[in-house]
C-alpha positions in Angstrom: 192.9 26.3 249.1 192.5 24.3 246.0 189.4 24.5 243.6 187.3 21.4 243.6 188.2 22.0 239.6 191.0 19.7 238.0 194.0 22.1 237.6 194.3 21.1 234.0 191.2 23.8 233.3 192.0 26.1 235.6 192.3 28.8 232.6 195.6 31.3 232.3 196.1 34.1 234.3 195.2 36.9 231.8 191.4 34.8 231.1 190.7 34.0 235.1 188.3 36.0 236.5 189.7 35.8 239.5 193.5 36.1 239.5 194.9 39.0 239.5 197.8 40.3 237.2 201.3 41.0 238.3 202.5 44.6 238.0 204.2 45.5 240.7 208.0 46.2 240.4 210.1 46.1 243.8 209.7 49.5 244.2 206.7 49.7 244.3 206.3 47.0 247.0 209.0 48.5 249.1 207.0 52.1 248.6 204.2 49.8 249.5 205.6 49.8 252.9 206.8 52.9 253.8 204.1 54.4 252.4 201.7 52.4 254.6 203.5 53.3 257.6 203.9 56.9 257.2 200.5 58.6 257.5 200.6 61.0 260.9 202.1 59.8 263.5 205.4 60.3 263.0 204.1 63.9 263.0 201.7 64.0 265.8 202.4 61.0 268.4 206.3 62.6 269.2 203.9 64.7 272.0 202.1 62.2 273.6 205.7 60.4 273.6 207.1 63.2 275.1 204.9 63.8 277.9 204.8 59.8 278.9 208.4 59.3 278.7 208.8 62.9 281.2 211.1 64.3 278.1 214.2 62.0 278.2 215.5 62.4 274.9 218.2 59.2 274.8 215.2 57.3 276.5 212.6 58.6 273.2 215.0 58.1 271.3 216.0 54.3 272.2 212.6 53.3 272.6 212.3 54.4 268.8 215.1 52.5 267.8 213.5 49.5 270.0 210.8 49.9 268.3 212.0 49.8 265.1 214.2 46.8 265.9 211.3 44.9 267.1 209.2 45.4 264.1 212.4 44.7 261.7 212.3 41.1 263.7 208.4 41.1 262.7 209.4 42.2 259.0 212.0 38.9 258.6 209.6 36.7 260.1 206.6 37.9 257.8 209.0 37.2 255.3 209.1 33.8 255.3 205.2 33.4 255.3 204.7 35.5 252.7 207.6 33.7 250.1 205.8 30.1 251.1 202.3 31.6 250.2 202.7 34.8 247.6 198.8 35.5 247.2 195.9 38.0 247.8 195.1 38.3 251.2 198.6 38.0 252.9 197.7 37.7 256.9 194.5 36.1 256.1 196.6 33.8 254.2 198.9 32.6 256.6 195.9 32.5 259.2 194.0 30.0 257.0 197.0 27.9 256.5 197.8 27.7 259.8 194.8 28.2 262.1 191.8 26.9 259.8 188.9 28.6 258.2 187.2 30.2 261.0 190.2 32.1 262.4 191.1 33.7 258.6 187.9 34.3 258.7 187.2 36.6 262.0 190.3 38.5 261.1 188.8 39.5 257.2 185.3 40.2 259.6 187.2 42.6 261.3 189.1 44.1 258.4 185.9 44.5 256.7 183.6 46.4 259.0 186.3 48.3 261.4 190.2 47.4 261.3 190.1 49.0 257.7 187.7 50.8 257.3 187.7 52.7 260.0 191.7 53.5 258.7 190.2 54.5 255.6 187.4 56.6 257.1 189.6 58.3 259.7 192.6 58.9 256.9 189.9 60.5 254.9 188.5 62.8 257.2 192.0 64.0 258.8 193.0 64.5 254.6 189.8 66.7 254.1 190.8 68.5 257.9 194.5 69.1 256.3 193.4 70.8 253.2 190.7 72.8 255.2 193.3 74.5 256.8 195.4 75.0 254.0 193.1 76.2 251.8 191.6 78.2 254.9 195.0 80.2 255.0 195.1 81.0 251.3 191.9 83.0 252.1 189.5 79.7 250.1 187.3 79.4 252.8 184.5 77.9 250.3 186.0 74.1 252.3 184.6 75.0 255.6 182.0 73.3 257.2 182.1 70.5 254.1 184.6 67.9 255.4 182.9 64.8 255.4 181.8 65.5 251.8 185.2 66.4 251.0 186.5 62.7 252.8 184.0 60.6 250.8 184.6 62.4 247.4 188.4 61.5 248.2 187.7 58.1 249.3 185.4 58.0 245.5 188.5 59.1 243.7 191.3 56.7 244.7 188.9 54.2 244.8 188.7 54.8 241.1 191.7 55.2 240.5 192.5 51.9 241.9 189.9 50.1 240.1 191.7 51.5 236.6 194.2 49.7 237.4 196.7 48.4 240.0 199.8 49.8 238.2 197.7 53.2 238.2 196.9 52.8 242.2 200.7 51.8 242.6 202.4 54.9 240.4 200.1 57.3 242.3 201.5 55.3 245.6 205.1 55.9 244.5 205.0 59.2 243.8 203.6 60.2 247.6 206.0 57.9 249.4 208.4 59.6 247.3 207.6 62.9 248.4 206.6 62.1 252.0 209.8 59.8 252.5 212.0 62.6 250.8 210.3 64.7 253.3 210.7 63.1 256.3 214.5 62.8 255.8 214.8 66.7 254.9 213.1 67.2 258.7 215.8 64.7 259.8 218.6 67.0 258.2 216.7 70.2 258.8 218.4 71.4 262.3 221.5 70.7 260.8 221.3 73.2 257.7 219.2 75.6 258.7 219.9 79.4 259.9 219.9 79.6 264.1 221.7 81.3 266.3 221.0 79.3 269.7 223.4 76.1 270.4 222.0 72.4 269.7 220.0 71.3 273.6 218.8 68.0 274.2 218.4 68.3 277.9 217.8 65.6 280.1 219.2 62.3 278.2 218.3 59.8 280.6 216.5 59.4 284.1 218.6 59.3 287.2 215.5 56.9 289.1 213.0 54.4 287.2 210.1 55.1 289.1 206.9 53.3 289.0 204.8 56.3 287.1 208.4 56.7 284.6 207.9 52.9 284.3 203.9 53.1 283.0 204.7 55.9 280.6 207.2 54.1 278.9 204.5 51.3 278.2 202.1 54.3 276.5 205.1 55.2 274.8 205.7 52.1 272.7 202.4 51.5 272.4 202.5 55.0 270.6 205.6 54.2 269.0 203.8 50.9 267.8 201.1 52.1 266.6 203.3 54.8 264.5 205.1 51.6 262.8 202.0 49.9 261.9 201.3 48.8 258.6 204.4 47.5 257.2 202.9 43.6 257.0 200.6 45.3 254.5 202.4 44.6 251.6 201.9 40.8 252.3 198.5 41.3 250.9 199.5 42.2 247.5 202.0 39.6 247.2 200.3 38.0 244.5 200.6 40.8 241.9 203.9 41.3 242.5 206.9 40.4 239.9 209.1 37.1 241.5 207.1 37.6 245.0 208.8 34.6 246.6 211.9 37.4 246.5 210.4 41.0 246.2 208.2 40.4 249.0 210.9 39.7 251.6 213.4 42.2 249.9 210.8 44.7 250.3 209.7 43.9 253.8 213.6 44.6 255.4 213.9 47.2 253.2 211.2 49.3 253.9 211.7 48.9 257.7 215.6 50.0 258.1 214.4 52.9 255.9 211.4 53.6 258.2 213.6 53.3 261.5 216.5 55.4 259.8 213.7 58.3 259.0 211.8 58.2 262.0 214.7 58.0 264.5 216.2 60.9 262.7 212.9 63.0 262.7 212.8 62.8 266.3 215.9 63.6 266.8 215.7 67.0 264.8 211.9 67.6 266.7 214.5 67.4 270.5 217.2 69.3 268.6 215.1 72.3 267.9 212.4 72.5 270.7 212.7 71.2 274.3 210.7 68.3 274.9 208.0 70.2 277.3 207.1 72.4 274.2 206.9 69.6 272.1 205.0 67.7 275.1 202.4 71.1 274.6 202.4 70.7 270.6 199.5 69.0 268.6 202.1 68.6 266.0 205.5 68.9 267.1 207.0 68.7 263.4 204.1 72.2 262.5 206.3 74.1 265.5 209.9 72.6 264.2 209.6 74.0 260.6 207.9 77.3 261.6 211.4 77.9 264.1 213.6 76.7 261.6 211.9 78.5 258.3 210.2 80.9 259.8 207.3 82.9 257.7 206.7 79.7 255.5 207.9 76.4 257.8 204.1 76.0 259.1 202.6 76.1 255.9 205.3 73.7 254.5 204.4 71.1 257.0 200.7 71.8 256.8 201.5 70.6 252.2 203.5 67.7 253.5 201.1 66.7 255.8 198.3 66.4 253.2 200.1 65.1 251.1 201.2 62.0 253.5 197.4 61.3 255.0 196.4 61.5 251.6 199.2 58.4 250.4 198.3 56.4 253.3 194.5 56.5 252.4 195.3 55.5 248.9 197.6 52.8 250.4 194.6 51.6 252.0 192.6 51.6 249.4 195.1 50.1 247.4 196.1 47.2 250.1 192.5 46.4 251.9 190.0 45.2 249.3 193.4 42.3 248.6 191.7 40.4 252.2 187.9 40.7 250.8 189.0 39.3 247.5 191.2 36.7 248.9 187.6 35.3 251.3 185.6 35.8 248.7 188.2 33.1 246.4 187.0 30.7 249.8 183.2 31.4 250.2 180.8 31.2 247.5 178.4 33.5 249.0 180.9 36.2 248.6 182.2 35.1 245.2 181.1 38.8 243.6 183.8 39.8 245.7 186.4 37.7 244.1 186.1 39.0 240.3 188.7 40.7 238.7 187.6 43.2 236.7 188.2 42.0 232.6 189.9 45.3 231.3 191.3 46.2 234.2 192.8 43.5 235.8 191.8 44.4 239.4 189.5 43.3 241.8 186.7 46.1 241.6 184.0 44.9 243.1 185.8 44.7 246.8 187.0 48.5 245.9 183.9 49.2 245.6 182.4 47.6 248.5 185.5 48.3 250.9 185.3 51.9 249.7 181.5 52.0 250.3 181.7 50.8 253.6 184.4 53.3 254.1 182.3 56.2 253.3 179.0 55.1 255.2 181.4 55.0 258.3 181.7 59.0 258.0 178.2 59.6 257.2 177.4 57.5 260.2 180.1 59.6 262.0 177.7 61.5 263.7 175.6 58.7 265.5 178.5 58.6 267.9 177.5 59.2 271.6 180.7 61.4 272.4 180.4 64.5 269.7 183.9 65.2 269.6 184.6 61.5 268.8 183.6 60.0 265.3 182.1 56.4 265.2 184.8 54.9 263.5 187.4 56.1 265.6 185.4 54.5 268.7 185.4 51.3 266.7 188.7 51.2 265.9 189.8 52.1 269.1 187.6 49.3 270.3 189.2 46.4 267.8 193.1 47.0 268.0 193.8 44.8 270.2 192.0 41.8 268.9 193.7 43.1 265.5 197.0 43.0 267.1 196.5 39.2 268.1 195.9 38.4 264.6 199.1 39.8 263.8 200.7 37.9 267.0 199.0 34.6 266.1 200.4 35.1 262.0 204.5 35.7 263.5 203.3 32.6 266.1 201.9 30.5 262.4 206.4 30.1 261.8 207.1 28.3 264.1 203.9 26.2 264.2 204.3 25.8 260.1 208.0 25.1 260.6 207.0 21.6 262.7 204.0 20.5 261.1 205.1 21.2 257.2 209.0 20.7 258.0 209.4 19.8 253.5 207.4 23.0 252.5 209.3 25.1 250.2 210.5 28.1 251.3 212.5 30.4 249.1 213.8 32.6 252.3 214.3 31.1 255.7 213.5 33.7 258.5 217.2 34.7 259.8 218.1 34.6 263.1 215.4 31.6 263.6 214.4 30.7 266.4 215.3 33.7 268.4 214.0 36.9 265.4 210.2 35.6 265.7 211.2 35.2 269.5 211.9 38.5 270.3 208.8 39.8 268.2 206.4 37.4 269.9 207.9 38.6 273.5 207.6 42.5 272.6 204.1 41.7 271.6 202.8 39.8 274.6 203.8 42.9 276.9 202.2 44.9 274.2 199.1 43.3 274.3 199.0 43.5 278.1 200.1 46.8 278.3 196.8 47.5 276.4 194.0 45.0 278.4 195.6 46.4 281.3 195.0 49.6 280.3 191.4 49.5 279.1 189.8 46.0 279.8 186.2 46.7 279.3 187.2 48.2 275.5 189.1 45.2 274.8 186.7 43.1 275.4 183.8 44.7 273.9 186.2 44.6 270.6 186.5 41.0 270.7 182.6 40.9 271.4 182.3 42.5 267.8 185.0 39.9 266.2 183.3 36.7 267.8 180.1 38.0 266.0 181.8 36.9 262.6 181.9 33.3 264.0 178.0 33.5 263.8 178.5 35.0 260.2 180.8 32.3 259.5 178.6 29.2 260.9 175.3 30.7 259.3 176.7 31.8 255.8 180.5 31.1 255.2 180.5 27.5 256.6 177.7 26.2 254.3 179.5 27.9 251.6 183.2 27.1 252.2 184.0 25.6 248.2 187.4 27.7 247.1 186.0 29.1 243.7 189.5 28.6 242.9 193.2 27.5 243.5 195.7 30.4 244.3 198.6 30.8 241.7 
């Protein structure tokens, strides 16, 4: 939106107090998404796949590819959105330009008090349960008993960190998709270069009947398949400090996708070469059982150190990638405008690092006040607010076609390929995707979009009155 301020005094990038630098490289963007998308579930969902899909490997294994297909149509549509607006905020970007105010809005409400924060909060706590157990077998046992201390003083440190500085937050980035990438491709070849005796066994490949139970797992399957894929539309919100974004961006979108489908299509298939698929069906983490059979006496422990070390990238991915949406609707609301300062040494935007990061924290603290004492508060509202997260994402792959009618002259340094039918195929997957889950749990869905539709009382009572851009994007 552009600043009621004549562009001529709009000062430079390195003297605004609320632009932020560029310092990302393409690597980093592309580690940007992998690293996003790799947190656990490529570890722990291949059992709940298992048991809905009744074990048909060439059916887990095609929906993966599916899957992976689907979200590489979502990747080159993204694309194009993010080269025709390269700033903070990516989705609530494109919802703004394309839906108004009030939409971009609800979606940064959500962020803020749940979508996010509840990732950040739950990554936390499943990093402090991961090095529990590690430092539990290495006879340390001061941990236990201390977790949600241990979550918030990690939360506290990569917040830091990416306060210092967003080249800081982005090295420490690289270096865990690195390792986590790296690792998930040595599972891939692991079956093939390990010591066994026993002859390769994939069972079952496909069904002989599609019967109407068969037909309903499937559906949890993709969801869970889904839901392991998420997060590779992140990197749209950090568009703006990235070198030449109009390219990078895209580049790194496709990129990080065909190498996310490559490594999770091959991780499976080592988890079905090296345990049937009803003992991986019975395994909280298939890929814990996989390395123990295949490197016995140290393959447990291995995945237990590659474990942490994934949950605790994706957390700083968050923390790195989230505060980008507060910062980019503080630039359009005055009453947030704290929110929108970039830090004068540092170059990053600290106060919504701090805030996010805060919020974050009070989320585990508050885990507790939960009715179900095996469930945490943020998981319930999480759990409660995917789907209405999930048609934010919809409407933002719907915004190219709408943007492609009513701003036919805008620039647009890449073109989605494949147009009309790419963003086609990823709007269609998605509608039986969100159905799948209203079917599935109505009275959840809608008590999720209860808590987003409370923004639009936020939005009329503070944001509206308040709605001056404190300044024009780059």
């Amino acid at each position: 939106m552009l600043s009621r301020m004549a562009a001529s005094s709009t000062p430079s990038a390195a003297q605004n107090p609320h632009r932020l630098a560029q310092v990302l490289g393409l690597f980093s963007v592309v580690a940007i998404v992998v690293g996003e998308v790799i947190g656990s579930g490529i570890f722990f969902k291949p059992r709940q796949i298992a048991e809905a899909t009744q074990g048909y490997v060439g059916l887990i294994l095609a929906l993966w590819v599916l899957c992976g297909l689907v979200n590489l149509c979502g990747a080159l549509t993204m694309a194009e959105l993010a080269a025709m607006f390269p700033h903070a905020g990516g989705t609530y970007v494109f919802l703004r330009e394309t839906y108004g105010r009030l939409w971009s809005f609800l979606w940064a409400w959500a962020e803020f008090w749940v979508i996010r924060t509840g990732a950040i909060a739950a990554l936390a706590v499943y990093t402090a349960v991961a090095l529990e157990n590690i430092l539990t077998e290495l006879n340390f046992g001061f941990i236990v008993g201390h977790r949600k201390s241990v979550a918030v003083a990690a939360i506290a440190l990569l917040g830091t960190i990416n306060i210092l500085g967003t080249r800081l937050g982005g090295g420490v980035l690289n270096v865990a998709t690195v390792i986590k990438a790296g690792f998930v491709a040595f599972l891939a070849a692991l079956p093939f270069i390990a010591i066994r005796s026993e002859p390769f066994n994939l069972g079952t490949l496909w069904p002989s009947t599609v019967e109407a139970n068969l037909v309903v797992g499937i559906g949890t399957a993709l969801a869970a398949i889904m839901w392991a894929y998420d997060g590779w539309g992140n990197v749209t919100v950090v568009a703006e400090e990235v070198h030449n974004p109009q390219r990078s961006v895209p580049r790194a979108l496709i990129a990080g996708v065909l190498i996310l489908i490559v490594l999770y299509t091959g991780a499976n298939l080592a988890y079905h070469l090296t345990l049937p698929s009803s003992t991986i069906a019975a395994e909280e983490c298939p890929a814990i059982a996989v390395c123990e059979k295949l490197l016995p006496n140290f393959g447990a422990r291995l995945m237990q150190a590659m474990l942490l070390v994934s949950l605790f990238g994706a957390l700083n991915a968050n923390i790195l990638v989230g505060p980008r949406v507060l910062f980019a609707v503080a630039r359009d609301h005055r009453f947030l405008g704290k929110f929108a300062r970039v830090h004068p040494t540092t170059r990053t935007p600290a106060w919504a690092i701090a805030c996010m990061s805060a919020w974050a924290s009070a989320l585990i603290l508050m885990g507790g006040l939960s009715w179900d004492p095996n469930v945490q508060l943020f998981d319930i509202l999480t759990e409660w607010t995917v789907f209405g997260g999930s048609i934010f994402y919809f409407s933002a792959v719907v915004a190219v076609f709408i943007l492609r009618v009513r701003r036919p002259d805008a620039e647009r340094p890449y073109r989605t390929w494949g147009y009309p039918v790419v963003p086609a195929v990823f709007i269609s997957f998605y509608i039986f995707l969100l159905a799948s889950m209203y079917w599935a749990r109505p009275i959840d869905r809608m008590i999720g979009l209860g808590l987003i539709a409370v923004g639009a009382i936020a939005y009329f009572a503070l944001g509206e009155r308040s709605s001056d851009a404190i300044i024009a994007e780059p």
